[in-house]
C-alpha positions in Angstrom: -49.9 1.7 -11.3 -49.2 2.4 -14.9 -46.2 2.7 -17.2 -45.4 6.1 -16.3 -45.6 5.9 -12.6 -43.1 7.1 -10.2 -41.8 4.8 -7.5 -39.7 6.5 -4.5 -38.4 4.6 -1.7 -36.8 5.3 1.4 -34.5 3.3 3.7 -32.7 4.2 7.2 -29.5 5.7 7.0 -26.8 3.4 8.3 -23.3 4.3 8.3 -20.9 4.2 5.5 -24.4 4.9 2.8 -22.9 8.7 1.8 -20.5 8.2 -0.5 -18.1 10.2 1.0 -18.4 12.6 4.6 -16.2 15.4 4.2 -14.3 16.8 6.8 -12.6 20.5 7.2 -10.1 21.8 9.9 -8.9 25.2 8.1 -10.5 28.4 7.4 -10.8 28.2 4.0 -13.8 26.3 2.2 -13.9 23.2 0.0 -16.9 22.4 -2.4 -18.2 18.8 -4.7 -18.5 21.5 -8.1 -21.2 19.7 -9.0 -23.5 20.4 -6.4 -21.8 23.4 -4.3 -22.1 22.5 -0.5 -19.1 25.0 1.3 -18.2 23.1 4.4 -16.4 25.7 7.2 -14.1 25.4 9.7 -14.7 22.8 12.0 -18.0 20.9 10.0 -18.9 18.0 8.5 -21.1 17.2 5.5 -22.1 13.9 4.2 -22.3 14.2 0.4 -25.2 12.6 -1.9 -24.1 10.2 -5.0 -21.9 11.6 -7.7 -24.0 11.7 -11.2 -21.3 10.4 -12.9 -19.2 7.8 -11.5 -18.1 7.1 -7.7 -15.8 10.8 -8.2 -15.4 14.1 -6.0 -14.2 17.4 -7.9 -12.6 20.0 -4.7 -11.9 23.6 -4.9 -10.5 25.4 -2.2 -9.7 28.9 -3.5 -7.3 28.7 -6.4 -6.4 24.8 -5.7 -8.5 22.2 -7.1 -8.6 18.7 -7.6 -10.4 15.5 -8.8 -10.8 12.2 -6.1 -11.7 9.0 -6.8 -13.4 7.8 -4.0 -12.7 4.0 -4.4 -9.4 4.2 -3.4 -7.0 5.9 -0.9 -5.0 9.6 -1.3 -3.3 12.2 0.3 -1.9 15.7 -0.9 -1.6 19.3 0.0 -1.4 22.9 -0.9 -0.4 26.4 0.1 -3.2 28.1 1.7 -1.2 31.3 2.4 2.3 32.3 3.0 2.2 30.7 6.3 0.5 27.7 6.6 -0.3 24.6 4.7 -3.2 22.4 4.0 -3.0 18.9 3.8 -5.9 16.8 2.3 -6.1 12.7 3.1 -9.2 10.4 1.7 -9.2 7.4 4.2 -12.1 4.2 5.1 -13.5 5.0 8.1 -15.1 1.5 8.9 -17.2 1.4 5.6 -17.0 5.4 5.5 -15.3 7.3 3.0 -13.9 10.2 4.7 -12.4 13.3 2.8 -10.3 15.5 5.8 -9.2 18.7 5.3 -6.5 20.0 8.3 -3.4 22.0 8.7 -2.3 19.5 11.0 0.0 16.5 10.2 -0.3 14.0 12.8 -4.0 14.2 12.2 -2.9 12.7 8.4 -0.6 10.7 9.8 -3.3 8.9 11.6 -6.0 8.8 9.4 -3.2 6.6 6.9 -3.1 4.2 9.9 -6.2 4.0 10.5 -6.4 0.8 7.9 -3.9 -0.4 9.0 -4.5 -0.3 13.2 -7.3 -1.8 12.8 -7.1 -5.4 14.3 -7.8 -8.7 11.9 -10.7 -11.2 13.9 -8.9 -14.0 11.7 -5.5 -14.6 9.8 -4.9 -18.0 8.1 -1.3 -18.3 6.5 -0.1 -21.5 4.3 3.2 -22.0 3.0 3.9 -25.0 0.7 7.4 -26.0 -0.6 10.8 -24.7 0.0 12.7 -22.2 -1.8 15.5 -21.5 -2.6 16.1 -18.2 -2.7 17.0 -15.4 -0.5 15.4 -12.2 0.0 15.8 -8.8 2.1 13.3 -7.0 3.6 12.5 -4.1 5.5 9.5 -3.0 7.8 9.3 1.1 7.5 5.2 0.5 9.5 3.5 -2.5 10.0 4.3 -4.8 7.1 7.9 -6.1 5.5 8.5 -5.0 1.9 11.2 -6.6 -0.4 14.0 -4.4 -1.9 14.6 -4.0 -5.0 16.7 -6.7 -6.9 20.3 -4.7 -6.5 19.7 -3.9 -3.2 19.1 -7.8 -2.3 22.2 -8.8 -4.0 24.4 -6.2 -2.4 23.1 -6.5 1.2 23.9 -10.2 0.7 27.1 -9.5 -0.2 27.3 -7.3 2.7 25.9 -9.7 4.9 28.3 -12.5 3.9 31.7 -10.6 4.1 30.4 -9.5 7.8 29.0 -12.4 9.0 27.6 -11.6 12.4 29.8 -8.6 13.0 28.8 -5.3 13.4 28.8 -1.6 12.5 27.6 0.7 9.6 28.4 0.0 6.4 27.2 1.9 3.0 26.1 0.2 0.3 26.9 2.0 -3.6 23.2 2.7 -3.8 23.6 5.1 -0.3 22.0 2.7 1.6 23.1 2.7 5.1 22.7 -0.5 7.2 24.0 -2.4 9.8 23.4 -6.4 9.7 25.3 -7.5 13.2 23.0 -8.9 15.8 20.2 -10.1 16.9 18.3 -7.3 15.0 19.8 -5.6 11.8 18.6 -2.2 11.2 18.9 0.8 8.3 19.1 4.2 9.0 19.2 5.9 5.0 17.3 6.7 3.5 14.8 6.0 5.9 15.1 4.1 9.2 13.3 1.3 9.9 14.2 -2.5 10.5 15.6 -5.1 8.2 16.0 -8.8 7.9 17.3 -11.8 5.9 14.7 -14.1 4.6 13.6 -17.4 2.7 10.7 -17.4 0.3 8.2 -20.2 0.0 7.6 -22.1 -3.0 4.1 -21.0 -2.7 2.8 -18.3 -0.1 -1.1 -17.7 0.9 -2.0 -15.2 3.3 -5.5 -14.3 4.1 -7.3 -11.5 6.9 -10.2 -10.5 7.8 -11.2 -8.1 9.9 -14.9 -6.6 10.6 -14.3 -3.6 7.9 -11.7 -5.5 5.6 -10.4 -8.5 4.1 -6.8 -9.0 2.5 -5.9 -11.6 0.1 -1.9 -12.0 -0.6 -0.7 -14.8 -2.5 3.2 -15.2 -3.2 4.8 -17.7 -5.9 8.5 -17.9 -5.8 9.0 -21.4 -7.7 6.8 -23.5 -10.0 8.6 -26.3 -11.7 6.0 -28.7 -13.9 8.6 -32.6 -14.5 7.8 -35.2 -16.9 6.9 -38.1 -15.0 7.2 -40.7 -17.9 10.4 -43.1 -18.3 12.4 -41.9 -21.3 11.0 -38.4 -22.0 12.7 -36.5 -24.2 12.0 -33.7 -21.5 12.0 -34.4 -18.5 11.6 -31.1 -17.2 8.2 -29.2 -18.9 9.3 -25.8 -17.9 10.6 -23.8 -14.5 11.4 -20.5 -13.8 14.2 -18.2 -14.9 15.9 -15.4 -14.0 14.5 -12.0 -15.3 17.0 -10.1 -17.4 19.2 -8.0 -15.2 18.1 -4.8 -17.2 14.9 -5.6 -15.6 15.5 -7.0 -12.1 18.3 -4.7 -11.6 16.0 -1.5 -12.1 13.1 -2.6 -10.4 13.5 0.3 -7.1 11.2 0.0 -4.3 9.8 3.9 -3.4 10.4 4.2 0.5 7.5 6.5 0.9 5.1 3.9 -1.3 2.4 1.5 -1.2 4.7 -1.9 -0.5 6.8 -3.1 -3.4 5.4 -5.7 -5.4 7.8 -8.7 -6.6 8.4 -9.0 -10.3 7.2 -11.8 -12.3 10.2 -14.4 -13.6 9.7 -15.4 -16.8 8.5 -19.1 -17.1 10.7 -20.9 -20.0 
C-alpha cells in the first residue's frame, strides 16, 4: 500500500442502509435531480447517499420539491383536473420511506405508523404536586394541552356546569360538552377531552424496538432559603407569563402536539 492507494469496502445490505426507498402509486414519475432514477407506477427504488447533506430534491412534472429526510412530511399536488397526488415521508422501522399515492387512507396510515407501533418498555415518574389545572384533548393517540384562553374558559365552563350536561360554545367557537363520565368536543374537531392536574415535575420515557421518546414536563420549581432570618426566604419561583403571551399561545388542531410555554422564573 502507498499514499495514493484506493481502499473500497463492501458490507451486506441490512435494512434501513438506503437513505431513503421511494415509493410510487400514480402514473406520473418522480426523480432525486441529482442522480435521475424515474420510478413508475407501482415500483420501488432504494436511493444511494445524497452528496450533499441527508436531502431529496422531487419532480413530478411541473411540481417539485425539496425533503429532508431526517424528519417527517406530508403534502400534495394536482396531477391533473381529476385527481390528486398526495406525497408522505414516514420511518418504516429504521427505513425512510418516500410514498407517492392517490390514495388517502394509504397516508393516513403511513402517519400512524409511528405511532401504532407498540413501546417494549414505558417508565413514568411524577414528583410533587401542582397546583394548577390544565385541559386537554386526545384528537389520536396522545393528549395535547389547549392553549392558555381555551383552559381558562373551559374552566369556567366547567365550574358554572358542574356535572351537568349538554353543548355549550365557548367565544373562541369551540364546541364541548363537559357532563359525565366522559366529556367530549365536537368543533373544530372531535375528539375527547378532560380536566387535569399537572405535576410539579413530569418524566416520561419509551422505548420501543425502532424508537425511543423522552418527555420531560416542569410545571413548578420553587428554590427557599433554608437559613433563620434571611432577608429572602424565597430565592425565586415561578410566575405567570404575560397574558399577551399566554393568551395567544393557539394549539393548531391538525399539528404536531402543542408544546407548553415556559413561565418566566422571577
Amino acid at each position: 500500500m502507498t499514499d495514493h492507494s484506493t481502499i473500497i469496502s463492501f458490507n451486506e445490505y441490512y435494512e434501513g442502509a438506503a437513505p431513503a426507498l421511494l415509493l410510487t402509486t400514480h402514473p406520473g414519475s418522480a426523480s432525486d435531480t441529482s442522480r435521475g432514477p424515474e420510478p413508475r407506477r407501482g415500483s420501488a427504488l432504494r436511493l444511494g447517499r445524497p452528496v450533499r447533506g441527508e436531502s431529496l430534491s422531487w419532480s413530478c412534472m411541473e411540481n417539485h420539491g425539496d425533503l429532508d429526510l431526517l424528519k417527517d412530511d406530508v403534502g400534495q399536488f394536482s396531477y391533473d383536473s381529476r385527481s390528486q397526488v398526495h406525497w408522505v415521508s414516514f420511518l418504516d422501522g429504521r427505513q425512510r420511506v418516500l410514498l407517492f399515492t392517490e390514495d388517502v387512507a394509504v397516508v393516513t396510515k403511513a402517519r400512524q405508523a409511528e405511532e401504532l407501533e407498540q413501546f417494549e418498555q414505558e417508565v413514568k415518574l411524577r414528583c410533587g404536586v401542582g397546583d394548577g389545572v390544565v385541559w386537554e384533548m386526545k384528537p389520536k393517540s396522545r393528549w395535547k394541552p389547549f392553549s392558555q384562553k381555551n383552559i381558562n374558559l373551559l374552566e369556567e365552563a366547567f365550574q358554572k356546569q358542574r356535572g351537568g350536561g349538554g353543548w355549550v360554545t365557548l367565544e373562541t367557537h369551540l364546541e364541548v360538552n363537559l357532563g359525565g363520565a366522559t366529556m367530549m368536543m365536537r368543533k373544530p374537531i372531535s375528539c375527547q377531552v378532560r380536566r387535569n392536574f399537572l405535576s410539579g415535575i413530569q418524566v416520561e420515557f419509551k422505548q420501543s424496538q425502532n424508537q425511543r421518546c423522552l418527555r420531560a414536563q416542569l410545571h413548578w420549581l420553587q428554590v427557599d432559603n433554608q437559613l433563620p432570618g434571611a432577608i429572602f426566604p424565597i430565592v425565586f419561583h415561578p410566575v405567570p407569563p404575560p397574558k399577551s403571551i399566554a393568551l395567544d399561545s393557539v394549539c393548531d388542531f391538525n399539528s404536531e402536539p402543542c408544546l407548553h410555554r415556559a413561565e418566566a422564573l422571577h
